[in-house]
N, C-alpha and C positions, 0 to 999 in steps of 0.2 A: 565572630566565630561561635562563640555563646548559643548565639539566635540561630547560628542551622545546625547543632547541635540538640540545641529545645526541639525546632520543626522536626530534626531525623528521627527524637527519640518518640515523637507524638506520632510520626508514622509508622515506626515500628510498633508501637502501644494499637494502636489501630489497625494494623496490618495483622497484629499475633490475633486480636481481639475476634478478626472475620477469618484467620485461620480457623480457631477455637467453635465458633459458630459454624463454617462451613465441616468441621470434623465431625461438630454434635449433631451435625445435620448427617452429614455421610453414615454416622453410626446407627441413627435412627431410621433413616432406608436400610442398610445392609441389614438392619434387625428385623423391620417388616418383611423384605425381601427374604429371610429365613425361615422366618414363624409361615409365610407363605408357601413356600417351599414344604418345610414339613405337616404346614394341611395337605396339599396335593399330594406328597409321599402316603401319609394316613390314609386318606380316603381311595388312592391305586391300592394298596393294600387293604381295603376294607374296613380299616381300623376306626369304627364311626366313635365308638366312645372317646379313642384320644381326638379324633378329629374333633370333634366337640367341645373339649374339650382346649384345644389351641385356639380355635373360633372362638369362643368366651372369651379366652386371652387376649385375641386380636381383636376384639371389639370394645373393650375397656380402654385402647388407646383412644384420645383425645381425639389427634395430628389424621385421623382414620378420614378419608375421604369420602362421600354419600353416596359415592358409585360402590366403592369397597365394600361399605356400612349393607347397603341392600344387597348386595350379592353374598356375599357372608354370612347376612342374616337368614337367608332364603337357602343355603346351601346348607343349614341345622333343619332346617324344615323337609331339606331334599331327602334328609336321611330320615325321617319320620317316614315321607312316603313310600319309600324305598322297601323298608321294614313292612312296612302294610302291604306291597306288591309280592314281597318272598317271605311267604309264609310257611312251605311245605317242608317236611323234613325228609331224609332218605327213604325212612320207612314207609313215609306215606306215597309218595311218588313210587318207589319201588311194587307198592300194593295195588296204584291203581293200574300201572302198567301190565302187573302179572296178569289181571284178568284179561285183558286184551291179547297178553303173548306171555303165555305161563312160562317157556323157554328162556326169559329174560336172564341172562348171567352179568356179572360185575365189569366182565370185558365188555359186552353192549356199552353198560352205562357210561363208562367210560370213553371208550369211543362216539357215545352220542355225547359229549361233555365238548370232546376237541371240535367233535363237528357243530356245535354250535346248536344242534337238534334238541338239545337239552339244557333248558336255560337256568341256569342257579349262581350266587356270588358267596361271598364268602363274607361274612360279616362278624366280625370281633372272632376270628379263630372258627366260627361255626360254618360249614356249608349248608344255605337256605335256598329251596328252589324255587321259583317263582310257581304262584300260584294254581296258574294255570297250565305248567310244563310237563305234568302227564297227557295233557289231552292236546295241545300242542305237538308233541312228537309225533303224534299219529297226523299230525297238519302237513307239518317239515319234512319230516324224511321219508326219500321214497318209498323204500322197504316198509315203512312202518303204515305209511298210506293204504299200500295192498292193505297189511293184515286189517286197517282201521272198515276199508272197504267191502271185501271177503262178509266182514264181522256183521255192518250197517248198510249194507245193498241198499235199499231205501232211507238213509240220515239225509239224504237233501231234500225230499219231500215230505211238506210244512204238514207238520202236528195239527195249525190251526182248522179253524171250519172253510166249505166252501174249496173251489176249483184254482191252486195254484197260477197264479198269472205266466203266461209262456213269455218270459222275456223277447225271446229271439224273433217269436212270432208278432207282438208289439214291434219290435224295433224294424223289422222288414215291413210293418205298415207305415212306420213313419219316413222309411226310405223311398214308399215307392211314393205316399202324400206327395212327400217335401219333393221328390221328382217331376212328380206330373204337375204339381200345382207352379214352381220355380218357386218355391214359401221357403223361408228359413227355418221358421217354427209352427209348427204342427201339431194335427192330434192333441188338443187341451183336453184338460180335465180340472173338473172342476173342485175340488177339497177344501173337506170339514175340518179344524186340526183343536183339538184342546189338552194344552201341558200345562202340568200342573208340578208345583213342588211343595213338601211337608218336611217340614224341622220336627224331629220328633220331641217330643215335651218334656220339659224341663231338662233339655241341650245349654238352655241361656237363663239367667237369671227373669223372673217374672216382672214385668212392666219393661225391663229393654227392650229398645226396638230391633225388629228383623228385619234386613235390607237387603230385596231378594230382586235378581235379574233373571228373567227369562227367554232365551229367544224369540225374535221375532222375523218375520219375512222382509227379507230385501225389495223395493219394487226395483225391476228390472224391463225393461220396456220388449215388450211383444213375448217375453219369456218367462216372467212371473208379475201378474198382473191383475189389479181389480180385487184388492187387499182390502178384505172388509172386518173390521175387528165388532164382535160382538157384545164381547163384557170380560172384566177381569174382575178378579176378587184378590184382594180387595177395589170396591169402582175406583176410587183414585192410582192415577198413577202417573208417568212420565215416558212416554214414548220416545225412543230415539232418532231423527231425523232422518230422512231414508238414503242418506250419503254414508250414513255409517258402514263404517265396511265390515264390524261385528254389533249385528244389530242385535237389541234387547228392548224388552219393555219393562220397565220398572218398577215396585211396589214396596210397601212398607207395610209395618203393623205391630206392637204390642205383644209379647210372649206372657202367656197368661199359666200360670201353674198346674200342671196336672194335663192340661192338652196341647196336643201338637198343633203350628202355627202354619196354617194351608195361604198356599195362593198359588192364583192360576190364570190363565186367559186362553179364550176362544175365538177362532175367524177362520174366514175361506177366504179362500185363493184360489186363483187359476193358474194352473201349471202347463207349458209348454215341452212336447219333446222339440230337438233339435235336429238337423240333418243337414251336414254341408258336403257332397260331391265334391272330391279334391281331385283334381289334376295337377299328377309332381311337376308334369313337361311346364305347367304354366308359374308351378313356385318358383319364387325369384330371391335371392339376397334383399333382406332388407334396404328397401329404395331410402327411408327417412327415419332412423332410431328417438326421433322427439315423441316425447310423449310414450317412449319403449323401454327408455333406460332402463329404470327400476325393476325393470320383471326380466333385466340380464344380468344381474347385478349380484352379491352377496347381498344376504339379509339375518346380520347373527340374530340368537346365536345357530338359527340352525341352516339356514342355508350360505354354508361357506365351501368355496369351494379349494377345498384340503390336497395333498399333492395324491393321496390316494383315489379319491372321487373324478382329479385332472387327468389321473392315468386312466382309469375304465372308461371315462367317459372316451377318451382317444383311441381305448382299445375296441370299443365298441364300434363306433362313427368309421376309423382308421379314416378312408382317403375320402369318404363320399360329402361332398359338397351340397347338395340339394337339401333345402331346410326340411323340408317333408320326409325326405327317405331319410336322413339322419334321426328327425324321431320316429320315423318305422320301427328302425335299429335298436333305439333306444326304448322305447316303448313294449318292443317283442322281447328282449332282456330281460326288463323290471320284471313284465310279465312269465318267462319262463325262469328264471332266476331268483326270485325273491316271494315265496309262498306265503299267501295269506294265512296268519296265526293271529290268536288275541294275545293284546298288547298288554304291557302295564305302562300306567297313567304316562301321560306323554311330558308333564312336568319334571321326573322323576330321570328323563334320559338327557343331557346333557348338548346333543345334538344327533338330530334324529335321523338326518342320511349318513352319518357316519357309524348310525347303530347299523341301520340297514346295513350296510357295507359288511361291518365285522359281524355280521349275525345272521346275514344271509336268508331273513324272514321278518315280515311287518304287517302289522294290521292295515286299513285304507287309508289313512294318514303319515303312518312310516314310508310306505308305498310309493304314495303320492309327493311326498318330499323327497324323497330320494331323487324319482322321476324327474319332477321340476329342477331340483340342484342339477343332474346330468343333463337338461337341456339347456338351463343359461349357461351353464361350462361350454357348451356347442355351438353357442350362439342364436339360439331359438328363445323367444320370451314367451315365458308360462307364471302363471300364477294358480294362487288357491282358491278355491270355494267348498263349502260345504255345507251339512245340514242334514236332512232325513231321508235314507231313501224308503220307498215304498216299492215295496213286490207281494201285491191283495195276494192272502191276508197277513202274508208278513211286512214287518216295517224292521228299518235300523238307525242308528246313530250311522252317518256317513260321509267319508273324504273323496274329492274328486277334482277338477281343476280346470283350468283355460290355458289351450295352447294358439300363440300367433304365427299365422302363415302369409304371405306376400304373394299372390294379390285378396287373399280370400278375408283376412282379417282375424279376430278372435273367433275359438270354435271352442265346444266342449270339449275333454278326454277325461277319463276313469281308467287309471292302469290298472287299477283294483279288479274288475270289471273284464277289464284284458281282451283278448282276441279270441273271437266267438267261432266255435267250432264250424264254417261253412264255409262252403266252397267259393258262393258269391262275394267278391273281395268288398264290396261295400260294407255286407254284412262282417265280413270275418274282421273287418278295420273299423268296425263302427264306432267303437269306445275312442277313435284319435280323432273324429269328427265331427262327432253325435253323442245325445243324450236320450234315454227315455223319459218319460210322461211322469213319472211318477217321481221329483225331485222337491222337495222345500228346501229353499235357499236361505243361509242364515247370513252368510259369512263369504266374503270375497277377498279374504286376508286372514293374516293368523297375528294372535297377542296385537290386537287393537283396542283403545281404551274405549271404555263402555259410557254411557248416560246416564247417571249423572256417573262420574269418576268412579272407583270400588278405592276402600282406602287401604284396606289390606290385602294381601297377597293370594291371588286366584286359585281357586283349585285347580282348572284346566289352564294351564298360563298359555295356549296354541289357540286350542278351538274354544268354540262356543254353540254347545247342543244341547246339554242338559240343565244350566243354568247358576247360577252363585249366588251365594250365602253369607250376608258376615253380622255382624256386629258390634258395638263402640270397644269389645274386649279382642276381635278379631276374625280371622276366616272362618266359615266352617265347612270343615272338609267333607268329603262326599259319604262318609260312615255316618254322621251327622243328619241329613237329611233321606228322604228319597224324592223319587220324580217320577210321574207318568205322562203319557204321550198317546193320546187317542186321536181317531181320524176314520174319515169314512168318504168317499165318494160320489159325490151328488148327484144327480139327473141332470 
């Protein structure tokens, strides 16, 4: 009796022991799970300094998990950049607007506030507009278009020297090429490209090293091809294998006091327009999704697809089955629905077709994510690409993408780009099929790891066009450096 007496009470001693432990455990989530809770409350409210503030707290725990630890850490830095993107005050937003529509009253702004025409947040009690939200409204809202119109009758015709390239009149050459000849890709051309980027001096202490990535061109067979690199400076460097789906080239060097740290690289390429003739009658339901999965799929954090994104894209598509006319549908939407504005930094948005959504304007990357999100919701696989466009003698930073069709295969689209005012439906659908001549391709994916690794946190965490920056002390953000981007045309 004794002896299961001893046993009962060594199991209760044991038993209290893993209660004790399972409570300090239960008490130590329901606290993470709070301190969580009230970052997310802070930062919905704007509140960055307490947010910051609890983030400090929750990062001194031990038990903190290296998924937690880096999202955490990067969500103090999200609020630096954030800061940097809303800079403007009422006064000043309200001054740049007057000159455009001296009329502007407190009701306007406000109703452009709900409409989403007018972008600002609220940070520590202050309302900060984003940077560019005076000149934006004249982008967004139609009423304001007119007056922005009326005002710049000629702001789309380039400042630069020399005879604006006629897109529509290129792209109707490469339709009728690609036609007459049965050619996929057409009309090359052949380019010069030299980017370059500068750390301005004494950004980092003198003899640390600078470890800088540049974009470089993808080979892509028959469509960018016969990639000839010329020289970088510094000559050493590390190329990235041409499977990278954000391809860079790589460099290092020395920060010397009193000057800025250059580096850069030179090469031509051969650039391909694109042109595929699509017949809907002949699109089919995907025969075999191997090898398709991934480009139907979520891809946090930004392409999820959310119960709001599941409704438009249903309301959009409604009953029509045909892969192709469902991204007509969804294609002519983005296109009239979602106006091209400049953006702030794509790091700094959380998830970028659900900005689209609530904000009803995107630069060519918000655009373009949105798009893709609403087509793998539909069952259509589309993916990312991007890089420079060029329109002699203008150039840009630029987003665009690949959509798949059964029997036709992968094609171009640029919703950015949209549906081209003419009557011939090749032409007016060209950007779902087709690409112009004028494309460097950097990137066939977004937030891929670069060559050699970056060890710190990216400035652009999506793309890669302008290039990154760090050091053994850490990033350096894009205030930090600048970049240029030349390029010319061969014979």
């Amino acid at each position: 009796m004794f002896r299961i007496k001893l046993e009962l009470k060594r199991s209760l001693v044991v038993f209290s022991m893993g209660v004790i432990a399972m409570c300090s455990s239960q008490n130590m989530i329901e606290d993470s799970m709070n301190i969580k809770d009230e970052i997310d409350q802070a930062i919905q409210n704007g509140e960055f300094t307490t947010a910051n503030q609890l983030i400090s707290q929750y990062l001194d725990e031990e038990t903190l998990s290296d998924q937690d630890r880096y999202f955490y850490t990067f969500e103090k830095e999200r609020f630096k950049r954030i800061h940097a993107d809303f800079t403007q005050t009422d006064e000043e937003v309200l001054e740049y607007i007057k000159k455009y529509y001296p009329e502007v009253t407190a009701a306007d702004i406000e109703r452009w506030e709900v409409e989403k025409s007018l972008e600002f947040k609220m940070i520590d009690g202050q309302k900060r507009y984003f940077a560019r939200a005076g000149r934006n409204l004249f982008r967004i809202n139609a009423e304001m278009k007119k007056v922005w119109a009326t005002q710049h009758p000629d702001n789309e015709i380039t400042s630069g020297s020399g005879a604006k390239l006629n897109l529509d009149m290129h792209n109707a050459q490469v339709i009728k090429t690609a036609n007459n000849s049965q050619e996929l890709f057409v009309e090359p051309r052949r380019l010069y490209i030299k980017q370059s980027v500068e750390v301005l001096a004494d950004e980092i202490p003198a003899g640390e090293v600078v470890r800088c990535w540049i974009p470089y061109p993808r080979y892509i067979q028959d469509r960018q091809q016969n990639i000839d690199l010329i020289q970088t400076l510094p000559a050493e460097h590390q190329l990235a294998p041409p499977e990278a789906l954000q391809r860079t080239i790589y460099m290092e060097k020395p920060a010397m006091a009193g000057e800025p740290t250059l580096f850069s690289v030179q090469y031509e390429l051969t650039s391909h327009g694109v042109f595929q003739a699509i017949d809907a009658n002949l699109v089919t339901p995907l025969n075999n999704k191997e090898g398709l999965n991934k480009y139907l799929q979520e891809e946090a954090p930004h392409i999820l697809f959310t119960e709001d994104l599941k409704a438009l894209a249903g309301e959009i598509v409604g009953d029509e089955q045909n892969p192709y006319l469902k991204a007509q549908l969804l294609f002519a939407w983005v296109d009239n629905n979602t106006p091209w504005a400049s953006a702030r930094e794509y790091s700094s948005i959380p998830c970028i077709p659900e900005y689209a959504f609530q904000n009803h304007h995107g630069d060519c990357g918000i655009q373009t994510l949105f798009f893709i999100t609403l087509c793998r919701i539909s069952g259509i696989p589309a993916r990312w690409q991007s890089g420079w466009e060029l329109q002699p003698p203008d150039d840009s930073m630029h987003d665009w993408g690949m959509i798949y069709f059964e029997p036709y295969g992968w094609v171009p689209m640029d919703v950015t780009y949209g549906l081209r005012k003419s009557s011939d439906p090749q032409l007016h659908w060209f950007y779902l099929s087709g690409m112009d001549s004028y494309r460097i391709i950097f990137n066939d994916a977004i937030s891929q790891p670069f060559t050699p690794p970056k060890q710190h946190f990216r400035s652009e965490t999506v793309d890669s066009q302008r290039g990154e920056v760090e050091w053994s002390g850490g990033n350096l953000y894009f205030d930090k450096w600048s970049w240029d981007f030349e390029w010319k045309i061969l014979e």
